[in-house]
C-alpha positions in Angstrom: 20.0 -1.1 3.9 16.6 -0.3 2.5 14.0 0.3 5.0 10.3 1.6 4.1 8.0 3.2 7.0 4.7 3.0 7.2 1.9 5.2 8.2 -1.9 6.6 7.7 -3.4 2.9 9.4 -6.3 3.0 12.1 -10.0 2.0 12.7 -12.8 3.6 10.5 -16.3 3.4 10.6 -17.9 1.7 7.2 -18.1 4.2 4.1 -15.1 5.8 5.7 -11.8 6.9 4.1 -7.9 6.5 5.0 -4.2 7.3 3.6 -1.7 4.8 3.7 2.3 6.5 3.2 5.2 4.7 2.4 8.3 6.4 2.1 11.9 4.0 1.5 15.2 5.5 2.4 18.3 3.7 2.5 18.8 2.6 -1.6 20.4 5.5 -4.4 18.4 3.3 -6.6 15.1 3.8 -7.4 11.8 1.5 -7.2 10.5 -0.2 -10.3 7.7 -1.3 -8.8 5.9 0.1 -5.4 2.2 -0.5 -4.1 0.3 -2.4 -1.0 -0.2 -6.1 0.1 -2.6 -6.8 2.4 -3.0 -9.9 4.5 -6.3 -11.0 6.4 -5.7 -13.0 9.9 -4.7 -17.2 8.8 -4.1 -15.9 4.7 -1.2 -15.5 2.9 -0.8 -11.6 1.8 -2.7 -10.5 -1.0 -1.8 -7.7 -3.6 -3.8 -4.7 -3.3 -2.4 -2.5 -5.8 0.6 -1.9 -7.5 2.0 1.2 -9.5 5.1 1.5 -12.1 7.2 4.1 -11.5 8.6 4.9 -14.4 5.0 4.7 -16.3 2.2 5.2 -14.0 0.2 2.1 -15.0 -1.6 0.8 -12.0 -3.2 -2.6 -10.9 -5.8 -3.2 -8.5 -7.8 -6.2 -7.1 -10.8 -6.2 -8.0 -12.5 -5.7 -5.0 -10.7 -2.3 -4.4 -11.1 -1.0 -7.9 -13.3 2.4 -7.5 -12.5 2.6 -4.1 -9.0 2.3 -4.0 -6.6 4.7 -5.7 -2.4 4.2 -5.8 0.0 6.8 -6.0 3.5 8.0 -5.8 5.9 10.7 -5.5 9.3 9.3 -7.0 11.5 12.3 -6.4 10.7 11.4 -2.4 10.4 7.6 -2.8 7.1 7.5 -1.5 4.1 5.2 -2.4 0.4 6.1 -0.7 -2.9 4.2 -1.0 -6.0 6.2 -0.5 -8.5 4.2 0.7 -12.7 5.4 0.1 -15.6 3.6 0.2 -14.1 1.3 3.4 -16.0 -2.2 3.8 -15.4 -4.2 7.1 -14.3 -6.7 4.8 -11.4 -4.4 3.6 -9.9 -4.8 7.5 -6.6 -6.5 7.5 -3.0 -5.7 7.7 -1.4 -3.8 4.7 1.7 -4.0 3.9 3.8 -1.4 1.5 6.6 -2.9 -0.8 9.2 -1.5 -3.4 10.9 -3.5 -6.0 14.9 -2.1 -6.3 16.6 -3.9 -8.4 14.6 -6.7 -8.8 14.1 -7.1 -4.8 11.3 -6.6 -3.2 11.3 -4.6 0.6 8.6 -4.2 2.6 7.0 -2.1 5.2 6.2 -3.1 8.3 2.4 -3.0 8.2 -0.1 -1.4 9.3 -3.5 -2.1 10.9 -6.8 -1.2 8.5 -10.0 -1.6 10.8 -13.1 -0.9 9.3 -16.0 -1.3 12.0 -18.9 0.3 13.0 
């Protein structure tokens, strides 16, 4: 069974930075597809940013390009999202995912708060 854990969340003061992780254990097949959702309270989850593994082309929301930068380690199965630049708007719950074999599996998620 895959299973991805989540870390690197917590509160930030505005113009502050954080790290999101993401490693998946559980599949012998690897991600097509890994990156972040995020999902602010009463919304439906929105995509942050999304890397291909096999190519390195990213995708980013437009309100997180500059600021936001996706990566990932394949050889460990990890995903991270560094997070600069925080806005209070940018507090919400974000969620890591991996597409294996055409499924998606998510994290748990992990609370962002950006406040002064």
């Amino acid at each position: 069974q895959v299973q991805l854990v989540e870390s690197g969340g917590g509160s930030v003061e505005p113009g502050g930075s954080l790290r999101l992780s993401c490693a998946a254990s559980g599949s012998i097949f690897s991600a097509h597809y890994m990156g972040w959702y995020r999902q602010f309270p009463g919304k439906e989850r929105e995509l942050v940013a999304r890397i291909t593994t096999t190519t390195g082309g990213t995708y980013y929301v437009d309100s997180v390009k500059g600021r936001f930068t996706v990566s990932r380690d394949n050889a460990k199965k990890m995903v991270f999202l560094q997070m600069n630049s925080l806005k209070p708007e940018d507090t919400a719950v974000y969620y890591c995912f991996q597409t294996i074999t055409g499924q998606n599996y998510w994290g748990q998620g992990t609370q962002v708060t950006v406040s002064s």
